[in-house]
C-alpha positions in Angstrom: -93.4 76.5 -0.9 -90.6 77.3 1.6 -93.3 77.5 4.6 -94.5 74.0 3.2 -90.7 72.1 3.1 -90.1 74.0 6.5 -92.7 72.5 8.2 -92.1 68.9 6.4 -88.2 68.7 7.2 -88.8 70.3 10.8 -91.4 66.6 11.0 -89.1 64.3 9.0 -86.0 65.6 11.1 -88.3 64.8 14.5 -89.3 61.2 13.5 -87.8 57.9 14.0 -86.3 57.4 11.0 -84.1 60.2 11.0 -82.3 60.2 14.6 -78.8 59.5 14.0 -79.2 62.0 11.3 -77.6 65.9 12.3 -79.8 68.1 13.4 -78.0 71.1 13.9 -79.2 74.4 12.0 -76.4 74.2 9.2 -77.6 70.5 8.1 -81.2 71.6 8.4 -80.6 74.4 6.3 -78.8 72.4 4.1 -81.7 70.3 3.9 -84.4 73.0 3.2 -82.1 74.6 0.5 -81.6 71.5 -1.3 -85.5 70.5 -1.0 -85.9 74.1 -2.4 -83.8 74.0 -5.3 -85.6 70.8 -6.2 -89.1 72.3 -6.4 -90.9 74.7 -8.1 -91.1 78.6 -7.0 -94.4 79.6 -6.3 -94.1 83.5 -5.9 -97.2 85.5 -4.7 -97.6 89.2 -3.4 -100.4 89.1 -1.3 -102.1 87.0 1.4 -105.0 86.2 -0.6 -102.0 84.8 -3.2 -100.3 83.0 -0.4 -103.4 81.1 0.8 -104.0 80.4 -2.9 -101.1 78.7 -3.4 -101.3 77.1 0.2 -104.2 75.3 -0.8 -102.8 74.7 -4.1 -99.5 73.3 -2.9 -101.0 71.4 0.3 -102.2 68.5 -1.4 -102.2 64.9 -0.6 -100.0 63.8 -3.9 -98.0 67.1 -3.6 -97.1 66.3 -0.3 -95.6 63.3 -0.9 -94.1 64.2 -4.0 -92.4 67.2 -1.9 -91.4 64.5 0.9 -89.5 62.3 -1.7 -87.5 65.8 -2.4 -87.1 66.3 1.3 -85.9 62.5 1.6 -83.3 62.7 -1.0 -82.1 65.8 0.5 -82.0 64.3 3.8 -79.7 61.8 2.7 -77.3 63.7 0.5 -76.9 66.7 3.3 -76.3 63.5 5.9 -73.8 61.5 3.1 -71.4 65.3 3.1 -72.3 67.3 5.8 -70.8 70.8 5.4 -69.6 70.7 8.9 
C-alpha cells in the first residue's frame, strides 16, 4: 500500500491542481502518513506476497478510492502545515 500512495501523492503533488500547494518533504510526508493512516495495511513477507497484493491493491476502483484519501489529505496537510 505505501509504494501505491507514494507513487499517487508524488502524481497528485506534480499536477495542476495542486501548485500553490507545499511541496516540501515535511508536507509530503505529511501527506503520505495521513493517506496511510486512512487505509488498510496490507502486510506481506515475500515478493511473490508483494506482487499479490500489488495486483490486488492496483485496481481501477481502488485507485480512486485511495486518491479520494490522498485528496483529503492533501487538503488538511495544506489547511495546517506543520512548518
Amino acid at each position: 500500500m505505501e509504494e501505491i500512495v507514494r507513487s499517487l501523492v508524488m502524481v497528485l503533488m506534480r499536477g495542476s491542481e495542486y501548485q500553490m500547494i507545499c511541496k516540501c518533504p515535511k508536507c509530503e510526508a505529511d501527506i503520505m502518513a495521513l493517506t496511510l493512516n486512512s487505509v488498510p495495511s496490507h502486510y506481506v513477507t515475500s515478493s511473490f506476497g508483494r506482487e499479490a497484493a500489488y495486483e490486488q491493491l492496483n485496481t481501477k476502483e481502488n485507485l480512486e478510492w485511495i486518491n479520494k484519501r490522498i485528496i483529503r489529505a492533501i487538503h488538511v496537510v495544506s489547511k495546517y502545515p506543520k512548518h
